[in-house]
CHARMM-style PDB file with segment names, atoms N, HN, CA, C and O in Angstrom:
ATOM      1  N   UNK     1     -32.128  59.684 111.569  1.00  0.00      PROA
ATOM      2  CA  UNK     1     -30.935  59.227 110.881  1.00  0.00      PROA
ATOM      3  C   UNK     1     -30.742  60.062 109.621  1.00  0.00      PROA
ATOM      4  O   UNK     1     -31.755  60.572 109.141  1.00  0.00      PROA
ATOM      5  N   UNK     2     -29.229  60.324 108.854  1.00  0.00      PROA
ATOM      6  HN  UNK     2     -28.407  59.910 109.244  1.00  0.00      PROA
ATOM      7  CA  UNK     2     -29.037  60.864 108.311  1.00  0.00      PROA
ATOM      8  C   UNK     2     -29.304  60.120 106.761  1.00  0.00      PROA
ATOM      9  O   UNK     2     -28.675  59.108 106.454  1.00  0.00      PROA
ATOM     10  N   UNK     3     -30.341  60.767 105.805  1.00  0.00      PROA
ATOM     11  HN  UNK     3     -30.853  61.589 106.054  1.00  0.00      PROA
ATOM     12  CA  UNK     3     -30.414  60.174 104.530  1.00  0.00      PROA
ATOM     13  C   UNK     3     -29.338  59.345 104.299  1.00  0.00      PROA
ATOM     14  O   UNK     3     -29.289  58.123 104.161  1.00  0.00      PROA
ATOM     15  N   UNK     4     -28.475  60.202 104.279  1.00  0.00      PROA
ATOM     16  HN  UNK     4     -28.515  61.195 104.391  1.00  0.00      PROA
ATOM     17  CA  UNK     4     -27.541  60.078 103.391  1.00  0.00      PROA
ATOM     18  C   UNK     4     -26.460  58.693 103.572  1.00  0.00      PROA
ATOM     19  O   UNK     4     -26.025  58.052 102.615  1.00  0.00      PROA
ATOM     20  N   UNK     5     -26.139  58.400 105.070  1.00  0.00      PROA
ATOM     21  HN  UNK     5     -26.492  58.921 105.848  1.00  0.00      PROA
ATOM     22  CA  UNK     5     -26.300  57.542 105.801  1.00  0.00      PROA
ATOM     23  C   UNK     5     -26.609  56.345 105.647  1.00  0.00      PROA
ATOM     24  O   UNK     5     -25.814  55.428 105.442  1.00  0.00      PROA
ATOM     25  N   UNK     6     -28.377  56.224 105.780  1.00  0.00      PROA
ATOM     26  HN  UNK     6     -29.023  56.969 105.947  1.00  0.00      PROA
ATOM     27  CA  UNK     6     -29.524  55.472 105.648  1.00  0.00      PROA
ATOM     28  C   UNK     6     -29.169  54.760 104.121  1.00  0.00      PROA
ATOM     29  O   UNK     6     -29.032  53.555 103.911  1.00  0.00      PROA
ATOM     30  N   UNK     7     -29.067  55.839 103.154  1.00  0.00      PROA
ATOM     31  HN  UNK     7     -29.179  56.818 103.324  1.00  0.00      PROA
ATOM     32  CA  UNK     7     -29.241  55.223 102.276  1.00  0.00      PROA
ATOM     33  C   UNK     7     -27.140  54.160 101.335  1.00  0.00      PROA
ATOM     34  O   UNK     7     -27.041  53.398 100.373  1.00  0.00      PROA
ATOM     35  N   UNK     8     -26.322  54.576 102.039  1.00  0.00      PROA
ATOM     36  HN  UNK     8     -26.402  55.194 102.820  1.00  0.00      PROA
ATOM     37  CA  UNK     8     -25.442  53.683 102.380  1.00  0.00      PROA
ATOM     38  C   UNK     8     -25.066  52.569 102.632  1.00  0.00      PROA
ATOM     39  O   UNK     8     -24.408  51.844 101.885  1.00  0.00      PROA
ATOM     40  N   UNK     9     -25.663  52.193 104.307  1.00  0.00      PROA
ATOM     41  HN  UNK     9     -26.197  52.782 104.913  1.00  0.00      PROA
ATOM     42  CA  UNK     9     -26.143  50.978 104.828  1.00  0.00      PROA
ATOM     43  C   UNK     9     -27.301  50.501 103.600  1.00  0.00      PROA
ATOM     44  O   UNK     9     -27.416  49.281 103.480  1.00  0.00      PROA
ATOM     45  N   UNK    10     -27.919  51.121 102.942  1.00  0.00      PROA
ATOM     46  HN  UNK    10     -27.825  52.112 103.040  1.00  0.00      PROA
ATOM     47  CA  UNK    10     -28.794  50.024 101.945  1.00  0.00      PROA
ATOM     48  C   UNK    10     -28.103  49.588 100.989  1.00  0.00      PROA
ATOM     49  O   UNK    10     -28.295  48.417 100.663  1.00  0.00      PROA
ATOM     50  N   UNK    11     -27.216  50.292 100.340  1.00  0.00      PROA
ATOM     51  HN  UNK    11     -27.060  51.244 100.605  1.00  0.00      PROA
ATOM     52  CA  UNK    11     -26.068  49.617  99.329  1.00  0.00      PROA
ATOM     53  C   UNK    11     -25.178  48.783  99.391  1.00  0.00      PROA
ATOM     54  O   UNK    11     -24.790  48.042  98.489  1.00  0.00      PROA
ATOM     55  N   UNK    12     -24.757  48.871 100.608  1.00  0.00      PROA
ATOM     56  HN  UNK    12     -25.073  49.473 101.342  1.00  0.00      PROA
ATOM     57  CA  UNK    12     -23.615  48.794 101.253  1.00  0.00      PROA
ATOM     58  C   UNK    12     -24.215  46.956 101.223  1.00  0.00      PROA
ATOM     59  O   UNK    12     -23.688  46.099 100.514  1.00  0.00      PROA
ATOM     60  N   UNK    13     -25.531  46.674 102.271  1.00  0.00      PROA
ATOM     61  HN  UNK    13     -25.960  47.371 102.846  1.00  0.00      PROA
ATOM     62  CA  UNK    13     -26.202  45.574 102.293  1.00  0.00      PROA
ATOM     63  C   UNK    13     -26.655  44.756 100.949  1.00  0.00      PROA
ATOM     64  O   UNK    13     -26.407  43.564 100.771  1.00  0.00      PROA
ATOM     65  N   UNK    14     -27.361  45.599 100.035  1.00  0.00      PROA
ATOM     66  HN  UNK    14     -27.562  46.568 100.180  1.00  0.00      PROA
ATOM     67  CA  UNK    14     -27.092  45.029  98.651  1.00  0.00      PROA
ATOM     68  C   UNK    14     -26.477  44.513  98.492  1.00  0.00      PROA
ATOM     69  O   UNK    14     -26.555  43.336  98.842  1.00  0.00      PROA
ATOM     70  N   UNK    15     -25.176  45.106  97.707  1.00  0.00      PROA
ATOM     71  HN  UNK    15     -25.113  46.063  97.422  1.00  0.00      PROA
ATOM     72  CA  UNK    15     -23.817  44.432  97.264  1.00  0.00      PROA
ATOM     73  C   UNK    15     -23.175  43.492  97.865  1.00  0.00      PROA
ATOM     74  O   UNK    15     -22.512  42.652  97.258  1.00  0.00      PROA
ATOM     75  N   UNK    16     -23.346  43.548  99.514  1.00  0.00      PROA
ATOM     76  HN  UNK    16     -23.885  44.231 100.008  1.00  0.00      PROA
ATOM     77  CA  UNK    16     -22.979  42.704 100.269  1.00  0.00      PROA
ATOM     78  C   UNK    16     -24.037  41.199 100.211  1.00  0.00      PROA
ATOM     79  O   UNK    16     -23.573  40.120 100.580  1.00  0.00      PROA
ATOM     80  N   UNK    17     -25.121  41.296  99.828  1.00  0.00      PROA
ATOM     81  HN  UNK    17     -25.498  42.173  99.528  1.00  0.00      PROA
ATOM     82  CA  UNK    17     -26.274  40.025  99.037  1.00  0.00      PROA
ATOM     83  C   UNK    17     -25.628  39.911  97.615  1.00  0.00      PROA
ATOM     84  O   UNK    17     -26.187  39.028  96.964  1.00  0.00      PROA
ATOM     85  N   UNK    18     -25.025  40.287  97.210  1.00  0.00      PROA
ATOM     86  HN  UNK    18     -24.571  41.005  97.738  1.00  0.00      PROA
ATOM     87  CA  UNK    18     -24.792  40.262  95.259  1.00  0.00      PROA
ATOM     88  C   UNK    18     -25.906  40.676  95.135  1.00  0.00      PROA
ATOM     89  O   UNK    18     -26.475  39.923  94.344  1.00  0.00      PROA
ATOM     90  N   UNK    19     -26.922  41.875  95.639  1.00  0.00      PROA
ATOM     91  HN  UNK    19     -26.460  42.487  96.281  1.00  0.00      PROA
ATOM     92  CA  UNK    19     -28.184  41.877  94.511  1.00  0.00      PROA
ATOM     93  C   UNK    19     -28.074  42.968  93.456  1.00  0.00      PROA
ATOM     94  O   UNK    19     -27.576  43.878  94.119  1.00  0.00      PROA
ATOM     95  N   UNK    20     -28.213  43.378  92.381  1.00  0.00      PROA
ATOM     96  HN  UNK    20     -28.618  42.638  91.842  1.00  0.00      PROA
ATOM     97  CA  UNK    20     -28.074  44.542  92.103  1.00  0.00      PROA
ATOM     98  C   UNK    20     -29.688  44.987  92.153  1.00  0.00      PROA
ATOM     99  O   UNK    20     -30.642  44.213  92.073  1.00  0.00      PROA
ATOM    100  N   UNK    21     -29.730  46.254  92.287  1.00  0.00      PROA
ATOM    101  HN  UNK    21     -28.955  46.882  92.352  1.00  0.00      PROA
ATOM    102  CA  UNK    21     -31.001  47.046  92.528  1.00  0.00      PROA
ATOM    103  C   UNK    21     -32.268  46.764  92.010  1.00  0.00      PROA
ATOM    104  O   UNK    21     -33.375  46.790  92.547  1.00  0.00      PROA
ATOM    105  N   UNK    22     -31.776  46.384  90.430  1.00  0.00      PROA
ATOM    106  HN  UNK    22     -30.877  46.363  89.993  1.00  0.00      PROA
ATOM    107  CA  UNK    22     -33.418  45.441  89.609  1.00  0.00      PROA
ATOM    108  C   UNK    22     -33.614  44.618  90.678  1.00  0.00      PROA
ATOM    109  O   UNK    22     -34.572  44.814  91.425  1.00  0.00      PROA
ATOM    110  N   UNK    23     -32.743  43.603  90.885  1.00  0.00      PROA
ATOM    111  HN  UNK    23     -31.964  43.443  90.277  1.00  0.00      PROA
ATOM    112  CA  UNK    23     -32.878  42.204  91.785  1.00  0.00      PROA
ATOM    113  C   UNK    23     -33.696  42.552  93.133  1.00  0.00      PROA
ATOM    114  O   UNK    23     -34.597  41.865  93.617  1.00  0.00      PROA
ATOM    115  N   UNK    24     -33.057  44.074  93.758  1.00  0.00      PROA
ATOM    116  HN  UNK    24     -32.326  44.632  93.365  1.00  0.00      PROA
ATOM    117  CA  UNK    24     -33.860  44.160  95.433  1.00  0.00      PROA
ATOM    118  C   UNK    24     -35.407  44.835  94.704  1.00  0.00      PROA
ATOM    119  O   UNK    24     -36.264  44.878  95.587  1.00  0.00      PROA
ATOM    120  N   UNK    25     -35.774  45.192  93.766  1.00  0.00      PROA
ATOM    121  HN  UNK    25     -35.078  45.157  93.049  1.00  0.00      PROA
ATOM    122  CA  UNK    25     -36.634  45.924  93.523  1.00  0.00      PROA
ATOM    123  C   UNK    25     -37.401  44.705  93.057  1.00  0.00      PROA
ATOM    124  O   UNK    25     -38.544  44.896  93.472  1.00  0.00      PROA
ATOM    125  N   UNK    26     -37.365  43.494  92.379  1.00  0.00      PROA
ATOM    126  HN  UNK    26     -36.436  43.339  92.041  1.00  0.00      PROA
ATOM    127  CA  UNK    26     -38.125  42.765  92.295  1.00  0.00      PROA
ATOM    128  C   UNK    26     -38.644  42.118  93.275  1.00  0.00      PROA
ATOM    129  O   UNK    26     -39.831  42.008  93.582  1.00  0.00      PROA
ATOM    130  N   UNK    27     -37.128  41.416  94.069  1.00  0.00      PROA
ATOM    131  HN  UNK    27     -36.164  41.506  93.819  1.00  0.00      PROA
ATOM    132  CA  UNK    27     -38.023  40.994  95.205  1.00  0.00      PROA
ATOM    133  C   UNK    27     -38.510  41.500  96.490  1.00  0.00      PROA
ATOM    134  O   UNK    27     -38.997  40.700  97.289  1.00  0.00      PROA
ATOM    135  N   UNK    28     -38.420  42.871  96.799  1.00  0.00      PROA
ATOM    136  HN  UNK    28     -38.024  43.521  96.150  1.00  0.00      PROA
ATOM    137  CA  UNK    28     -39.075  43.943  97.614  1.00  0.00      PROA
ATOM    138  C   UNK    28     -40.426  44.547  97.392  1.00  0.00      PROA
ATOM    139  O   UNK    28     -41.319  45.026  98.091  1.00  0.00      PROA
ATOM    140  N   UNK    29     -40.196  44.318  96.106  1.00  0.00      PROA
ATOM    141  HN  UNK    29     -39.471  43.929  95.538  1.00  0.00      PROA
ATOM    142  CA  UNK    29     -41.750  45.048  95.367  1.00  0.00      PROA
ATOM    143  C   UNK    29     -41.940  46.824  95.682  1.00  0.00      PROA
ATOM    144  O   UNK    29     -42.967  47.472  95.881  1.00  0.00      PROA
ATOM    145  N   UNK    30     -40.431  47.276  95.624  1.00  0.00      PROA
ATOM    146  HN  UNK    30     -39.596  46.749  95.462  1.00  0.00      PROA
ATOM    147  CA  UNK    30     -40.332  48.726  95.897  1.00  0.00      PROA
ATOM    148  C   UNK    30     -39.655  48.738  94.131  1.00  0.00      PROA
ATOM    149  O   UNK    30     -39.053  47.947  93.405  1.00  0.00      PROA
ATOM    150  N   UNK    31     -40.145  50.022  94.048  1.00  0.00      PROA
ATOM    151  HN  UNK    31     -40.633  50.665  94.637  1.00  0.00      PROA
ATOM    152  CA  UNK    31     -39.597  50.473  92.560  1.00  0.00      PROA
ATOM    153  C   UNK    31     -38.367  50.775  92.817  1.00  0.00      PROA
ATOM    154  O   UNK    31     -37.865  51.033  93.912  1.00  0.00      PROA
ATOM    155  N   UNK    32     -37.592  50.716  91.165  1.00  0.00      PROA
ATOM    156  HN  UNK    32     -37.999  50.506  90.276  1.00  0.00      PROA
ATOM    157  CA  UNK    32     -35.900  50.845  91.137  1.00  0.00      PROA
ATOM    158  C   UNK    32     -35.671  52.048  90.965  1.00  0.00      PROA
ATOM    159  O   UNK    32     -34.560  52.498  90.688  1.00  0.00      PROA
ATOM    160  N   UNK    33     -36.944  52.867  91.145  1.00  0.00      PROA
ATOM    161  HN  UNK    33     -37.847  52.502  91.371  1.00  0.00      PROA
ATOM    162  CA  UNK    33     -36.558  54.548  90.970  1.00  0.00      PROA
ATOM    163  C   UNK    33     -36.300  55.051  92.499  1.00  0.00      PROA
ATOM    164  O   UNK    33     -35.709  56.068  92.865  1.00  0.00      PROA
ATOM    165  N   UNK    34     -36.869  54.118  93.217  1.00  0.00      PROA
ATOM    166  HN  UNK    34     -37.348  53.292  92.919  1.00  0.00      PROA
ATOM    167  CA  UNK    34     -37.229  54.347  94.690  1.00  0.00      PROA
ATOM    168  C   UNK    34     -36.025  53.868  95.530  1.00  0.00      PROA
ATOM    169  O   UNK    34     -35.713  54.388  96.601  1.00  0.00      PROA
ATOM    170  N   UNK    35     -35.424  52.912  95.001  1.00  0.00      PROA
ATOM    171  HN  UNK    35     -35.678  52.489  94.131  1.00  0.00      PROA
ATOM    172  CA  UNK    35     -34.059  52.506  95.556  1.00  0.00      PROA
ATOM    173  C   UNK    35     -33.238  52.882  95.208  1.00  0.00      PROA
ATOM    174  O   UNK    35     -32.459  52.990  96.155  1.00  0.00      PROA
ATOM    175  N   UNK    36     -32.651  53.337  94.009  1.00  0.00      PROA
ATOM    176  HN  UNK    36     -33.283  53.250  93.240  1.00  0.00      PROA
ATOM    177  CA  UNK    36     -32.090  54.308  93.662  1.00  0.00      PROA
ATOM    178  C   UNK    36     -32.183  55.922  94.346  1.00  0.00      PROA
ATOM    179  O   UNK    36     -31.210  56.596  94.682  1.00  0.00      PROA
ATOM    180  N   UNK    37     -33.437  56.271  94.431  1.00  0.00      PROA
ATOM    181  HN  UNK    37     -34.228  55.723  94.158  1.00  0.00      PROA
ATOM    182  CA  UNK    37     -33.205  57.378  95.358  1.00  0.00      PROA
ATOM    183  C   UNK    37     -32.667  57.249  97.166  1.00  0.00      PROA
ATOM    184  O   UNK    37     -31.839  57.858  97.844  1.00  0.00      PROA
ATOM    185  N   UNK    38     -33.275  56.546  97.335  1.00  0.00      PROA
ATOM    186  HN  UNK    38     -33.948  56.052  96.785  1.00  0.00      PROA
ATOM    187  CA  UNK    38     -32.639  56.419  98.980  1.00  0.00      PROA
ATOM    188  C   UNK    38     -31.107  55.762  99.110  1.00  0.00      PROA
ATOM    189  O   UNK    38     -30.424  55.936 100.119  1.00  0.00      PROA
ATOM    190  N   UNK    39     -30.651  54.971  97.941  1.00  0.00      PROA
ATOM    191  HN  UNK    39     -31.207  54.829  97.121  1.00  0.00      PROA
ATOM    192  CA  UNK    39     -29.143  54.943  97.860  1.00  0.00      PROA
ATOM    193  C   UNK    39     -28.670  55.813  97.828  1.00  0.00      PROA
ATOM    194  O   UNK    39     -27.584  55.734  98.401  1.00  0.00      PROA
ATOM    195  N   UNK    40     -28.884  56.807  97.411  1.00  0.00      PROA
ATOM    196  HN  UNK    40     -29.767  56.871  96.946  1.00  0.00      PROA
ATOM    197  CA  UNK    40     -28.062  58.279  96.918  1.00  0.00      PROA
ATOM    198  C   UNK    40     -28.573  59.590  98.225  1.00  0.00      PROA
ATOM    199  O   UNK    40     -28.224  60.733  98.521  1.00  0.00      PROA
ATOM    200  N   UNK    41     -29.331  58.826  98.584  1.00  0.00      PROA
ATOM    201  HN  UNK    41     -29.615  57.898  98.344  1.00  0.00      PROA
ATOM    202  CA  UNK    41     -29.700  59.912 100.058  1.00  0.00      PROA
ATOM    203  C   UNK    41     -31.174  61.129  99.623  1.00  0.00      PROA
ATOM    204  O   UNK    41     -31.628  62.180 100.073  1.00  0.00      PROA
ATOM    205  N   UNK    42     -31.363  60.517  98.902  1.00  0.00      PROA
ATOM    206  HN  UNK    42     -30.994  59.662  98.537  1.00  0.00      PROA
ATOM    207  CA  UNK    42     -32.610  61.428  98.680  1.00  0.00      PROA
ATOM    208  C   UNK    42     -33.998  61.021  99.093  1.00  0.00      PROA
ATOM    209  O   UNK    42     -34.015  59.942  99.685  1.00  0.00      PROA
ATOM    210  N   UNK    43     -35.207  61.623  98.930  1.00  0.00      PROA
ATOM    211  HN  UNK    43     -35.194  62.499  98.449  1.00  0.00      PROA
ATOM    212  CA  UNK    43     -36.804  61.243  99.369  1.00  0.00      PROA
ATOM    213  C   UNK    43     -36.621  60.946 101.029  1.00  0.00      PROA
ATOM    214  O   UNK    43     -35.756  60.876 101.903  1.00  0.00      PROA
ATOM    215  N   UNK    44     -37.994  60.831 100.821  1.00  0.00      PROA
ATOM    216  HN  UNK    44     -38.696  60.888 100.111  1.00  0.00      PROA
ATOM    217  CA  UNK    44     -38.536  60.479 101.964  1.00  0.00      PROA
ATOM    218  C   UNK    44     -38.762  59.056 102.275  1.00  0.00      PROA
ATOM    219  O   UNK    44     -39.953  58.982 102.574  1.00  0.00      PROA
ATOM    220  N   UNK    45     -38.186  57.808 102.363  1.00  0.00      PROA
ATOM    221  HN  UNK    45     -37.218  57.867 102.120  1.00  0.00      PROA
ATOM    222  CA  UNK    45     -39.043  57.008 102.025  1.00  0.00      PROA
ATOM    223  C   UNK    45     -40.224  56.631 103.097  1.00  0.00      PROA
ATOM    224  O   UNK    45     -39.956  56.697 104.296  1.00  0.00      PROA
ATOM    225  N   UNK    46     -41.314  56.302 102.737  1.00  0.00      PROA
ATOM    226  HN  UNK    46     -41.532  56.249 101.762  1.00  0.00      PROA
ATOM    227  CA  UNK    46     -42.126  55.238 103.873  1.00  0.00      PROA
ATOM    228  C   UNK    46     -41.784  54.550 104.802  1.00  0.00      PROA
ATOM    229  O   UNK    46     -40.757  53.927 104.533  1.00  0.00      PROA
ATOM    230  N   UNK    47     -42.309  54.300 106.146  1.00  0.00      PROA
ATOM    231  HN  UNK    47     -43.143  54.807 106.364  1.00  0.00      PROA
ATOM    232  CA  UNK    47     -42.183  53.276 106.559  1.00  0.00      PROA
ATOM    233  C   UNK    47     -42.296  52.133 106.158  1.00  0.00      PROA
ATOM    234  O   UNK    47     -41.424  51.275 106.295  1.00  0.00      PROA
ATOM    235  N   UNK    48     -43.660  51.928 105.471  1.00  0.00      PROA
ATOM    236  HN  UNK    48     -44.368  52.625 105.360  1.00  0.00      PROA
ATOM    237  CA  UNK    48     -43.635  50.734 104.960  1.00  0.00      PROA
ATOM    238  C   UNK    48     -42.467  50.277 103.540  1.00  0.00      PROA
ATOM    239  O   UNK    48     -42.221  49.162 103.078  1.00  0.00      PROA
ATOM    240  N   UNK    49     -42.085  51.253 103.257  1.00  0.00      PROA
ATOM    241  HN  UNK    49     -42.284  52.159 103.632  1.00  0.00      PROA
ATOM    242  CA  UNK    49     -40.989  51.222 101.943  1.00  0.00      PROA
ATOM    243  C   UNK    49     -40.035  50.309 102.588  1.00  0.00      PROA
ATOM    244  O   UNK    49     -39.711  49.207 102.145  1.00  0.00      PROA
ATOM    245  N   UNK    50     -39.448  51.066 104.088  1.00  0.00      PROA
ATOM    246  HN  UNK    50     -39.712  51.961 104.448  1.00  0.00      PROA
ATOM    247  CA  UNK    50     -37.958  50.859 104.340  1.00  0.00      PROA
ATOM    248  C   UNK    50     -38.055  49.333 105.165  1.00  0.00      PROA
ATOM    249  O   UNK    50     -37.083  48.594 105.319  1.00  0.00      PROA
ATOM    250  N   UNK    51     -39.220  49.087 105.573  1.00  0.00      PROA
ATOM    251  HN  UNK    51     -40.010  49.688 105.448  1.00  0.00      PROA
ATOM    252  CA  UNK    51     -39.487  47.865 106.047  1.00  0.00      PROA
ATOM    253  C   UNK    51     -39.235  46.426 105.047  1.00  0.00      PROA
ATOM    254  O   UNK    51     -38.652  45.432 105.481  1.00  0.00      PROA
ATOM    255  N   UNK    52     -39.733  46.521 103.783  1.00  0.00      PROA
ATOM    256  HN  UNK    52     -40.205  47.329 103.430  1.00  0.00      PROA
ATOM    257  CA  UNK    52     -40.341  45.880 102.537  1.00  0.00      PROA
ATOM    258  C   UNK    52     -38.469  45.744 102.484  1.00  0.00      PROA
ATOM    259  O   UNK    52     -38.166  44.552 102.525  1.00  0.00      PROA
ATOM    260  N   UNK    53     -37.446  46.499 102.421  1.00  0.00      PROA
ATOM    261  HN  UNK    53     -37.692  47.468 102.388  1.00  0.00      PROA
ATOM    262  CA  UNK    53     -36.397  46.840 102.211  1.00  0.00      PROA
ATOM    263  C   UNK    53     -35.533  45.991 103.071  1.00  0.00      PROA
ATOM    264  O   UNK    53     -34.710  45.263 102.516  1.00  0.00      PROA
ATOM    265  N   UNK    54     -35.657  46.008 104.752  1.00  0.00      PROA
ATOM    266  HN  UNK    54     -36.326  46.599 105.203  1.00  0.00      PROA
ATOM    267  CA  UNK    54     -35.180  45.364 105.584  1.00  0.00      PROA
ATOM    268  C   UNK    54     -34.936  44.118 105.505  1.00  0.00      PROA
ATOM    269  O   UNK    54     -33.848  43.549 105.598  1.00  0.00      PROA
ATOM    270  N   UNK    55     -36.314  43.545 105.272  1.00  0.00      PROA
ATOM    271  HN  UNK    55     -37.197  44.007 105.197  1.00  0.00      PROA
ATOM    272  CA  UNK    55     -37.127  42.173 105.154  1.00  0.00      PROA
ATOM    273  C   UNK    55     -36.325  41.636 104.080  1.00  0.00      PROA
ATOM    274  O   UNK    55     -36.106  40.425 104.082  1.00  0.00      PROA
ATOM    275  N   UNK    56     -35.934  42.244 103.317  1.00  0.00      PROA
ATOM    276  HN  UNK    56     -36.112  43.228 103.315  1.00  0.00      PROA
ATOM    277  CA  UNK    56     -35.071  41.476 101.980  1.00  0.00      PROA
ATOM    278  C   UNK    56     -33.646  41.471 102.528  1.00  0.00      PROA
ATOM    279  O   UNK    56     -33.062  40.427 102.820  1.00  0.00      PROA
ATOM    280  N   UNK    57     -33.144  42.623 102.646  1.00  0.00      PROA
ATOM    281  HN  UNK    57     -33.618  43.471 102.408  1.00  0.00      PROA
ATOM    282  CA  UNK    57     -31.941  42.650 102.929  1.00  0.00      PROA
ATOM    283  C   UNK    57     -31.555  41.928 104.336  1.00  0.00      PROA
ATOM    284  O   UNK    57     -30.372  41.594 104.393  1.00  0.00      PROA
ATOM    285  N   UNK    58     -32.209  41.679 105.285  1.00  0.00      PROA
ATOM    286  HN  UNK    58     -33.171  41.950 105.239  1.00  0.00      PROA
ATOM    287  CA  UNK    58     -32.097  40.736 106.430  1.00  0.00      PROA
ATOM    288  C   UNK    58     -31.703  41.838 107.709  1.00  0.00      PROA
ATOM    289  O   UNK    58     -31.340  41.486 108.832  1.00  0.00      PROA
ATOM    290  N   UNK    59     -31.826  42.876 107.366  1.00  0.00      PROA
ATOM    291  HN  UNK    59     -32.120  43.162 106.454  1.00  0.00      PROA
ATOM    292  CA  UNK    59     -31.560  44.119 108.475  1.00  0.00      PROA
ATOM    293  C   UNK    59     -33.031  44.301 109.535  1.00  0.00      PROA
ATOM    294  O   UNK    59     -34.177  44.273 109.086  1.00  0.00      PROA
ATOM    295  N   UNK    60     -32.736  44.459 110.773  1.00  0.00      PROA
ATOM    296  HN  UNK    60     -31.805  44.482 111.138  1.00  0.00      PROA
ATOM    297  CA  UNK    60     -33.345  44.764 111.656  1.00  0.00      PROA
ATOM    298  C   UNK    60     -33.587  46.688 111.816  1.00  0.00      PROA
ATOM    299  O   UNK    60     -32.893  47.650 111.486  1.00  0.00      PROA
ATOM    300  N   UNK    61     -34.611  46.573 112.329  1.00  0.00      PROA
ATOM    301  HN  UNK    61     -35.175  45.792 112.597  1.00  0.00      PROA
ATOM    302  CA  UNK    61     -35.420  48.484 112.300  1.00  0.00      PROA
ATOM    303  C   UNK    61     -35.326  47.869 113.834  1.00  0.00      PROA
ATOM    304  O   UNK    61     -35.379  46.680 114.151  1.00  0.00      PROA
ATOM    305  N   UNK    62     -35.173  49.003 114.680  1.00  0.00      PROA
ATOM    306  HN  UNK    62     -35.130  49.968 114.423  1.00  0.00      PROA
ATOM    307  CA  UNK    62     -34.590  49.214 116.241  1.00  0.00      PROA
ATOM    308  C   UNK    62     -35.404  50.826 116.373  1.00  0.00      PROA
ATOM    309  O   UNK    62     -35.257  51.778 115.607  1.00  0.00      PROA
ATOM    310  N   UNK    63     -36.065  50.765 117.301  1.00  0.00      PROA
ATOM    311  HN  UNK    63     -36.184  49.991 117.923  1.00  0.00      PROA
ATOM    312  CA  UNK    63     -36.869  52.660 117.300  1.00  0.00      PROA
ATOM    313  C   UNK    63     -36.595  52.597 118.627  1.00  0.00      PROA
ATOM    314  O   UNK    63     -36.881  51.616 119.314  1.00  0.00      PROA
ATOM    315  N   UNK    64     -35.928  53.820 119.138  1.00  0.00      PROA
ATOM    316  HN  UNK    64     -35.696  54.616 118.580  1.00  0.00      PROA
ATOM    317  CA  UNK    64     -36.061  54.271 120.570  1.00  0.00      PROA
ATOM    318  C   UNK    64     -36.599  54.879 121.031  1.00  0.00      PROA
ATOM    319  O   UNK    64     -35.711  55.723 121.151  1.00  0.00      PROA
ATOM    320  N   UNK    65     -37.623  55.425 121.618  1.00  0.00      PROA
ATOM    321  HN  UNK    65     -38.344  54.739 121.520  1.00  0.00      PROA
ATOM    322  CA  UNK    65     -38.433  56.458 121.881  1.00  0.00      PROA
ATOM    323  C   UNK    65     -38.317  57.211 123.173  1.00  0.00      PROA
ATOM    324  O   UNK    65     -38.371  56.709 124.296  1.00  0.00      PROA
ATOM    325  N   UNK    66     -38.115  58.764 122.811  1.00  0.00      PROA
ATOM    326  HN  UNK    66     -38.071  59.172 121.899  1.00  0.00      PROA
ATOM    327  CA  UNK    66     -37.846  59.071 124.411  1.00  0.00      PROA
ATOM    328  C   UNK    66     -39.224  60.629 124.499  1.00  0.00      PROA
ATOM    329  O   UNK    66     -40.071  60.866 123.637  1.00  0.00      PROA
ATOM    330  N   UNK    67     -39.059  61.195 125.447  1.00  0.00      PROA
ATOM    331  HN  UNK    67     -38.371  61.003 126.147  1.00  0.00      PROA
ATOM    332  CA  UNK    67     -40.096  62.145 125.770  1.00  0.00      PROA
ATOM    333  C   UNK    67     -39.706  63.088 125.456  1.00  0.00      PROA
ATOM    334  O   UNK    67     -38.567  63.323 125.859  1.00  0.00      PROA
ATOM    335  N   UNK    68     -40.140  63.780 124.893  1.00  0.00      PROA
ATOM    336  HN  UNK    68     -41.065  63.589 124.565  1.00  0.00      PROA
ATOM    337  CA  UNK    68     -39.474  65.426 124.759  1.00  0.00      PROA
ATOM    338  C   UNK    68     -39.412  66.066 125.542  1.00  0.00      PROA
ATOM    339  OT1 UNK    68     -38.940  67.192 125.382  1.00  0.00      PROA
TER     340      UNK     68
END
């Protein structure tokens, strides 16, 4: 998926909770430097980051896996 994208649908879901970013960063326990970057399409984040992320915001992770 495209950062840039990715990190959209996370704002997009925010605002759509009223949280502002302190708020998902407290109760995610991901730093507000860290949500701030993947809003804006940057880093890498973790799996376990974007999970911690989901779980708050109420979004489902879907992986398809195919063979190369």
């Amino acid at each position: 998926m495209d950062l840039k994208i990715f990190g959209e649908i996370i704002r997009e879901k925010r605002s759509a909770l009223r949280l502002n970013q302190n708020e998902l960063s407290e109760k995610s326990g991901v730093a507000i430097k860290t949500i701030h970057s993947i809003e804006l399409g940057k880093g890498n984040p973790a799996i376990k980051t974007i999970l911690r992320l989901f779980d708050i915001l109420e979004l489902d992770l879907i992986v398809i896996a195919s063979k190369p």
